[in-house]
C-alpha positions in Angstrom: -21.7 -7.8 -21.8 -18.6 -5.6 -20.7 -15.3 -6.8 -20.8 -12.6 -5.0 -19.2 -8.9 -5.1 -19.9 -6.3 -5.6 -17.4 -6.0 -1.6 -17.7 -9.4 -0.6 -17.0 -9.1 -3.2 -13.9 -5.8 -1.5 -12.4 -7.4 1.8 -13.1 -10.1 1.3 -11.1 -8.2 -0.3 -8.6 -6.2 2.5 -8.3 -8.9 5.3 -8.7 -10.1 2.9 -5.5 -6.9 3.7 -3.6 -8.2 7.5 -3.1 -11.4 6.0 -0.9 -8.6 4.1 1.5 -9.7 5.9 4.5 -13.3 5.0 3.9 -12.8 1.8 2.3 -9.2 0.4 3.9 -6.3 -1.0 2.1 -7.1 -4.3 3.9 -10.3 -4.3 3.2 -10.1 -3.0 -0.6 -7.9 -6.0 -1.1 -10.7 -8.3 -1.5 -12.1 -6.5 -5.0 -9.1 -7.3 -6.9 -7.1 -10.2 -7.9 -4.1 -10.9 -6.2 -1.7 -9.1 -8.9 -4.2 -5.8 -9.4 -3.8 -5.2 -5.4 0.0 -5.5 -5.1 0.6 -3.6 -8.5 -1.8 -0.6 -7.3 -0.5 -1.2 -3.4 3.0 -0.7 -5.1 2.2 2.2 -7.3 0.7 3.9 -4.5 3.9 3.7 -2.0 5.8 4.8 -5.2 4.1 8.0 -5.4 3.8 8.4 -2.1 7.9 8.0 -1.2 8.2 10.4 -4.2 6.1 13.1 -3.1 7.8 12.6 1.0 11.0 13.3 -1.1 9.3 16.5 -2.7 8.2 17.5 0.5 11.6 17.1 2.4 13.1 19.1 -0.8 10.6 21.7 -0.1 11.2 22.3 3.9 9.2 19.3 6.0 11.7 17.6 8.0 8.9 15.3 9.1 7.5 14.0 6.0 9.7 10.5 5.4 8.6 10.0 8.9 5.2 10.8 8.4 5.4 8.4 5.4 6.9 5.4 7.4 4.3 5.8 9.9 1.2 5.5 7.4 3.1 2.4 6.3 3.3 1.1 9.6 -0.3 1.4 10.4 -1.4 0.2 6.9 1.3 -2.5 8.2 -0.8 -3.4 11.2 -3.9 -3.6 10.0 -2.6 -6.2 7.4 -1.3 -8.7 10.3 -4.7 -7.9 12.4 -6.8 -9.3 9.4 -4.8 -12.1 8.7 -5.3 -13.5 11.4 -8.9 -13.5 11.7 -10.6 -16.3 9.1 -10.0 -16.1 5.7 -10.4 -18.0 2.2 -7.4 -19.1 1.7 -6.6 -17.3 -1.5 -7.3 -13.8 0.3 -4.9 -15.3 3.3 -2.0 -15.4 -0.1 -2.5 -12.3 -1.1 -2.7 -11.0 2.6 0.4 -12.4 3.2 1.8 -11.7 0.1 1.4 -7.9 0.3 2.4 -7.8 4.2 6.2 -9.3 2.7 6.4 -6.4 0.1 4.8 -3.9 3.1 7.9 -4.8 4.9 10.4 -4.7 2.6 8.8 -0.8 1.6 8.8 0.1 5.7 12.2 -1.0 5.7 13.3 1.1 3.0 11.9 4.0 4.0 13.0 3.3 7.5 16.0 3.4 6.0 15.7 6.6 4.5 14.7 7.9 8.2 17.3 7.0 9.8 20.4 7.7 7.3 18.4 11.5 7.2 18.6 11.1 3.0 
């Protein structure tokens, strides 16, 4: 019998973050609990706004934007599977991580448009 620790579960979940363009956000959603997905969704739009701020630092004007467009898209294909049928807890934590998806495209918008 394994048992794995809440640590080993949000590694994995993370290490599973790398295989988004063959296994999509919205889609890799459904192998975690509800908490594991928004904590790696999170951590992942943390380094990702960090390392658009590293890039702006070193020379790409475009990389904030570039940023808030992968957000955007990731966005969109959240609201496209929520509305197709779902078991209600997946349709939670669908909706769940579209309201913190917002709140990150709005900060980063902001970041666009105040050229920080």
């Amino acid at each position: 019998m394994i048992i794995l620790t809440l640590k080993d579960v949000l590694i994995a979940a993370k290490a599973g973050t790398d295989q988004w363009d063959y296994h999509p956000r919205h889609i890799w959603l459904e192998d975690y609990c509800a908490q594991i997905s928004l904590l790696a969704t999170q951590i992942i739009w943390t380094e990702e706004t960090a390392r658009a701020f590293d890039e702006l630092e070193n020379g790409s004007e475009i990389a904030m934007k570039e940023s808030f467009n992968t957000i955007k898209a990731r966005l969109n294909f959240l609201i496209e599977r929520v509305r197709t049928d779902l078991t209600k807890d997946l349709r939670v934590k669908i909706i769940t991580v579209i309201t913190i998806d917002v709140h990150e495209r709005d900060v980063v918008d902001m970041f666009v448009n105040k050229k920080i």
